[in-house]
N, C-alpha and C positions, 0 to 999 in steps of 0.2 A: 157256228155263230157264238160269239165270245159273251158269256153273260157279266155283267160290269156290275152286278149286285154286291160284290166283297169291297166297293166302294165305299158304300156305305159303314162297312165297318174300322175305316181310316177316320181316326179321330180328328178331323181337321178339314179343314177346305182340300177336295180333290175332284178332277175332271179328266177323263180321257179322250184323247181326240187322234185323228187321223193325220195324214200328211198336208190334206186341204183344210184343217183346222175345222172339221167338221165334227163336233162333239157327238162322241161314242156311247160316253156315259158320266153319269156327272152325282155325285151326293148332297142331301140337306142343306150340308155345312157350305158347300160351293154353291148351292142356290140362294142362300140367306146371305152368303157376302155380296153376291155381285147384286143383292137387292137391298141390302143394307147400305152398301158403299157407292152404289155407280146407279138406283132406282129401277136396274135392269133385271129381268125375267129371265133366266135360259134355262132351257130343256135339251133333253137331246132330240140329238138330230137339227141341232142349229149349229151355223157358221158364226164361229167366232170373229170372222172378217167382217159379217154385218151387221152384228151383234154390238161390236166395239168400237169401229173405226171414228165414230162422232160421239163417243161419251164421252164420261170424265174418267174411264179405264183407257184412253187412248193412246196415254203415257204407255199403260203396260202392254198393250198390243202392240205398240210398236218396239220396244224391249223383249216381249217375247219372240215375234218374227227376228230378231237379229240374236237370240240364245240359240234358238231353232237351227237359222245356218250357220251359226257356231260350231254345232257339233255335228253338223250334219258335215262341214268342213272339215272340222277336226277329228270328226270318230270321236266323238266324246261321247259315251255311254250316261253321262248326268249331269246336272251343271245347278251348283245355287247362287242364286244373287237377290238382291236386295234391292228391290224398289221406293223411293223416299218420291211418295204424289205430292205432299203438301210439309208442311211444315208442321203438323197433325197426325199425319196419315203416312202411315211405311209400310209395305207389304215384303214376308219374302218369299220367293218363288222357284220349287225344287220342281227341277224336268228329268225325267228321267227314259230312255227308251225299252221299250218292253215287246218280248216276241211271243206269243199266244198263240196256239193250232196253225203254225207259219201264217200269221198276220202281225204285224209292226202295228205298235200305236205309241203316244207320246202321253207318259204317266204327267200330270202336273199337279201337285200339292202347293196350296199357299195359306198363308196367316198373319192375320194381323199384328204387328210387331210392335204398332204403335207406342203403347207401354213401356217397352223393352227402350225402343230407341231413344222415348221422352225422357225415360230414367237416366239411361246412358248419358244424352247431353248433356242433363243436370248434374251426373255426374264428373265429366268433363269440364262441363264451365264451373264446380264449385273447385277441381283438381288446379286447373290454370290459375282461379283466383287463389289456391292455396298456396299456389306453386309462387304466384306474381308478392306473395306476403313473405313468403319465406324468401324469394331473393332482397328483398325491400329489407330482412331482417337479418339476413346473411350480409348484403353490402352497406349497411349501417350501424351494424355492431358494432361497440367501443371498443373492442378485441379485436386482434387478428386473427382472420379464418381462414383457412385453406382446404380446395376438394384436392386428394393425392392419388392417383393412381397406383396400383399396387408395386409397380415398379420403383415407388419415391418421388414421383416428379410432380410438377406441380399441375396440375390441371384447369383450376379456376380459385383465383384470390380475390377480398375482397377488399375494402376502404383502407382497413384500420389495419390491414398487413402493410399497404402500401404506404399509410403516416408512419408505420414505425418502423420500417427500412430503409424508405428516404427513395426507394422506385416506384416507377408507375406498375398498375395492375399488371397492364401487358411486357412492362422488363420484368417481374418477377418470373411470369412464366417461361418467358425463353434464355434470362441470364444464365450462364454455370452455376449449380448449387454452393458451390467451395468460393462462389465470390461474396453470398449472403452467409452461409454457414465456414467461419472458417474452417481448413482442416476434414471436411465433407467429402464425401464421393457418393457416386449415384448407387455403388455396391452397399455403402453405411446406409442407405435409405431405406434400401431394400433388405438388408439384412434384418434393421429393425422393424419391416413390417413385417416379413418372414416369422419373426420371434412372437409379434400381437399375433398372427394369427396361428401361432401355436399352442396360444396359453387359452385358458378356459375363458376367462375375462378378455373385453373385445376393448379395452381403455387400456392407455398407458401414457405416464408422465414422467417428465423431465426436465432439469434446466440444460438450455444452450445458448452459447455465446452466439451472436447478430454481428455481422458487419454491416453497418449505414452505408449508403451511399458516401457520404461524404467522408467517410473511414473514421468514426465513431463507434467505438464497439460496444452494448447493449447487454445486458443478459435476460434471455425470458424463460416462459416456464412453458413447454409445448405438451399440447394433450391431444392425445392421440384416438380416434373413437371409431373402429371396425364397422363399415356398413356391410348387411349379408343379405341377399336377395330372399325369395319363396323358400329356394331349394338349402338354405343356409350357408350359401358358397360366397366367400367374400370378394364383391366385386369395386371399392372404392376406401377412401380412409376421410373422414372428414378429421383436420387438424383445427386446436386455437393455439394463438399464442400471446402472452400476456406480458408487459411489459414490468421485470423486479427491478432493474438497475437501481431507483430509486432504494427503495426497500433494502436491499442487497449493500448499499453504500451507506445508509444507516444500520443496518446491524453491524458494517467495518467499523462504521464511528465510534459505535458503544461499545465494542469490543477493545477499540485501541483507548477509548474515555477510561474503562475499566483497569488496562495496561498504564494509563497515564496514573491513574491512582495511585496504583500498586506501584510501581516508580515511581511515584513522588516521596514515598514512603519509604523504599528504599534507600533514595538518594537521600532524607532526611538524615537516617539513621547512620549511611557510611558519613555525611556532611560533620555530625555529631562527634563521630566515632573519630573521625580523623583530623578534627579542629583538638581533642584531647589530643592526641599523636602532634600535633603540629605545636601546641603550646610553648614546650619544653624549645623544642629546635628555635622558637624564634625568641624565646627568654633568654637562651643561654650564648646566642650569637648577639645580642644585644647587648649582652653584658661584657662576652669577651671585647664587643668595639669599645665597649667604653672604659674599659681598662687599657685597653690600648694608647687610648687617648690622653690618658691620664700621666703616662711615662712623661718623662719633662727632659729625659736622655735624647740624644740624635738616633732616632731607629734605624734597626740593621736591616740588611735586604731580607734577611729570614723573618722579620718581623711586621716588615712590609708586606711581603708574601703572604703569609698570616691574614692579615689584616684585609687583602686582599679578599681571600678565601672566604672572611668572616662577611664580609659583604655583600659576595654573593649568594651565602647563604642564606642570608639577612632577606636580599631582591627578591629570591627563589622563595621566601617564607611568603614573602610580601605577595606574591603571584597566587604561591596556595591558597592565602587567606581571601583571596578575592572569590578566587575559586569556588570556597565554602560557601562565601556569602552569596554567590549565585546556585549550588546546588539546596541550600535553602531556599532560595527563592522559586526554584525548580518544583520544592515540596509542598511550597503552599495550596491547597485547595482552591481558594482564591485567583483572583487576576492581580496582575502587575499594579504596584501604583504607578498609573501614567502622569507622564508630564509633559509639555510641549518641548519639544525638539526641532530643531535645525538639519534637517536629514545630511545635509552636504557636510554641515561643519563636523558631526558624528563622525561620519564616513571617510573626511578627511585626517584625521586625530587617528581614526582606529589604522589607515593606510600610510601614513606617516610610520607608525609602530611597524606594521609587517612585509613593506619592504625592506628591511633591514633585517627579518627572518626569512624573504625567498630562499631557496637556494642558489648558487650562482648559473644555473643553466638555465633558469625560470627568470622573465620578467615581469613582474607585476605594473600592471596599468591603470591607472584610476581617470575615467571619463564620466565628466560633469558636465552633462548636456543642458537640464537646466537647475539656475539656482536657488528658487525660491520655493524651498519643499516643505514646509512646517507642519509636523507631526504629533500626535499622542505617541508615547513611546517610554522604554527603559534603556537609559542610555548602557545601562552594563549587560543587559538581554542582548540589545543590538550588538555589541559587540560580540558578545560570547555567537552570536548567529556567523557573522561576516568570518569570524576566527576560521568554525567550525567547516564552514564551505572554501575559506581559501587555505585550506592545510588539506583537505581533501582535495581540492584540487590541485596543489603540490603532491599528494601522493599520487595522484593521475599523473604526473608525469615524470614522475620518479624516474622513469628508464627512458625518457626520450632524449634525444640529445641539446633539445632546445625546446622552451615551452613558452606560454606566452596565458598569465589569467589575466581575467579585465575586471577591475570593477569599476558597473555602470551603474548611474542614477538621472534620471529622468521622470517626465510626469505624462501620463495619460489619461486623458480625463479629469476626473478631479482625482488619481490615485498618483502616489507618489511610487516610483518603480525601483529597488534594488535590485540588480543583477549581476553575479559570479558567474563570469565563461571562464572556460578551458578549452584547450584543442589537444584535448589527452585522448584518452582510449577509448573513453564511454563508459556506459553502462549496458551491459549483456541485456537482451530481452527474460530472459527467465529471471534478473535481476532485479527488473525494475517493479515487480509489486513485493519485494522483499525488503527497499533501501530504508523505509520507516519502523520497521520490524526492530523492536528493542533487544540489543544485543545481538545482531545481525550484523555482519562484516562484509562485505564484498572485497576488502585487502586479503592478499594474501600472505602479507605479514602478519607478526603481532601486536604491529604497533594499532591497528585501528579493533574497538574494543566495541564496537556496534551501538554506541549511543548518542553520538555526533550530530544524524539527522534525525532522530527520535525527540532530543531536546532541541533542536533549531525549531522542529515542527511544532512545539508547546512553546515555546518563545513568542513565535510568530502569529501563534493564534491568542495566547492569550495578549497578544497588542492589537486586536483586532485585524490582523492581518491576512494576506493569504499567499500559500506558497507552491508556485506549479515547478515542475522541471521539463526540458526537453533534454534527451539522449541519441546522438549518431552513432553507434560502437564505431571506432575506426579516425571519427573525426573530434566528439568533444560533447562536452557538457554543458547546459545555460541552466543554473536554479534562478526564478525569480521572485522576487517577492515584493507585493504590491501591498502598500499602506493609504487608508484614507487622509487624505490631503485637508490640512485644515485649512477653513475659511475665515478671512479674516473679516 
């Protein structure tokens, strides 16, 4: 006979029973729950089938008859599971089979969880409510956030990635990286997360260029932040990314505002230097014509010639001096004195003069879409602008065998339009954030000295103007430049 007294010294509810659920031996702790919980009395030597079948332990009797042929099915030596009576009330319930003096009986230990499970919930429903703030705070942030998985890619993005890309959440995550990242592959993604998790610091920052949807390229600032689980092992990357373009395009401003300074100073100073140098040249050809003049003899062709010569001198002096008077006006700190202008009648004056300097394989074309364009403006700025792009665009096609610039004038909106085409070579892509760059050449002559579109660009802005380009390498060049249209 098996005495069941070492029950008692199991610190918890315990009962043992037989194959007919006929309790063998049962402790304190097992008599104080099923009277505390269920109002019932058991002793040994009672059946558990009579005992339970019509309380409020019903639930568990009928849970434990089916753990029972559980393991009576399976050979299972122990089994725990977890009873939930009420929404209160959770018990859990360890069975275990036991062999004694060759007699089998069924060990069962239980305890009230209720506590354990209450907390749990509350712990639960306060996680999901934290979890439901943080996505509320993840897809509403004025940044861009991205979850990366360690491999690079993207996992989950949120509002403000998808405003400043120009795609939806879900094309961010299945487009190719190199169509948002230009120049990206899924290796550079991983390389650099490779690198975060090699260093001590689990952050890292950097700017990258953005391709928009709509092919607008962006620069932002991406920050990089290592999530690592209990065991310290990193298993995610949360990214932001912020939009500089702005930022980024005024500190180019104030860097080139500074470059215009410092070049207007310049320009003052050679303007100065070379109005003394020019003096003489155009005193002493003015004096030679007018000695010329003076003969009252029939002049000889030698003196003709002469005379010639001194003329052109004279034109070429006259050209310089203009010249001066625009790279002073280059140096002034100050804006243009503007005045109302005739955009067409400008544009016709200055095209009249340089078709007569195209080259002969070059036709120049002047389209006047419409005519009523009236402007603020410096008629000799304007010109020296129109000069500077249609001699650049004769150097575009310098080597072709026929070329063809256009200048157009029209209005959109209330702006009046200037526009110099070419169908020359272009401008190379590595070219084109260098063409305003002072003292930058893209010829590969020496005729072009890099300040041609540095001073168009101060022209044009101090007339309040504004000056885009489009480039095809292969096909041609369009500068435009669009002025506020006066209202009359």
């Amino acid at each position: 006979m098996i005495d069941f007294n070492f029950l008692n010294l199991i610190g918890q509810p315990a009962t043992a029973i037989d194959s007919s659920l006929k309790i063998l031996g049962i402790n304190d702790y097992a008599k104080k729950m099923f009277l505390d919980i269920a109002r019932i009395k058991i002793q040994e030597n009672d059946n558990l089938t009579n005992k339970l079948q019509n309380s409020s332990f019903q639930e568990i009797y009928k849970i434990f008859l089916q753990l029972i042929e559980k393991m009576n099915k399976e050979q299972i030596e122990s089994i725990n599971h977890q009873v939930f009576l009420t929404a209160e009330l959770s018990i859990q319930l360890n069975i275990k089979i036991n062999t004694v003096e060759n007699s089998t009986f069924y060990l069962v230990t239980a305890s009230n969880i209720s506590q354990q499970v209450n907390r749990s919930t509350k712990l639960k429903i306060r996680y999901e409510e934290q979890l439901e703030v943080f996505r509320n705070l993840f897809d509403l942030a004025p940044i861009g956030l991205a979850i990366k998985d360690l491999e690079g890619g993207f996992f989950k993005v949120n509002k403000g990635l998808s405003e400043i890309t120009g795609y939806t959440k879900e094309e961010i995550v299945n487009v190719p990286l190199n169509k948002i990242f230009p120049n990206s592959t899924i290796q550079r993604e991983m390389n650099l997360i490779s690198e975060l998790i090699s260093q001590k610091e689990d952050n890292f920052k950097t700017e990258r260029e953005i391709l928009k949807m709509n092919g607008d390229k962006i620069i932002v600032v991406e920050s990089l932040h290592l999530i690592r689980d209990e065991l310290d092992q990193p298993y995610l990357c949360i990214v932001s990314y912020q939009d500089i373009t702005e930022e980024r395009n005024l500190q180019k401003k104030l860097i080139e505002s500074r470059q215009m300074e410092e070049l207007g100073k310049l320009s003052g100073g050679i303007a100065h230097d070379f109005n003394n140098m020019l003096l003489p040249v155009t005193l002493c050809s003015d004096l030679a014509l007018q000695e010329i003049e003076k003969i009252n003899l029939p002049l000889s062709n030698d003196i003709l010639k002469f005379q010639n010569y001194f003329r052109k001198i004279s034109t070429s002096a006259l050209r310089a001096k203009i010249l001066i008077q625009k790279l002073f006006q280059y140096s002034k700190t100050g804006i243009y004195e503007l005045t109302p202008l005739k955009l067409q009648d400008e544009i016709l004056k200055i095209y009249n003069r340089l078709k007569y300097e195209a080259p002969s394989h070059i036709k120049l074309n002047l389209e006047i879409i419409d005519k009523d364009l009236p402007i603020l403006g410096e008629a000799l700025g304007l010109e020296q602008v129109v000069d500077n792009l249609v001699i650049n665009a004769f150097h575009a096609l310098k080597y072709l065998q026929s070329g063809i610039v256009t200048i157009r004038i029209f209005e959109d909106f209330n702006d009046a339009i200037l526009e110099i085409e070419d169908n020359g070579s272009g401008i190379l892509e590595e070219e084109l954030q260098r063409i305003f760059t002072p003292f930058y050449s893209g010829q590969r002559s020496s005729k072009g000295q890099g300040m041609g579109l540095i001073v168009v660009q101060t022209i044009v802005y101090k007339m309040n103007g504004k000056l885009k380009f489009y480039s095809n390498p292969g096909k041609g060049t369009i500068f435009q430049i669009s002025f506020p249209k006066l209202i009359n």
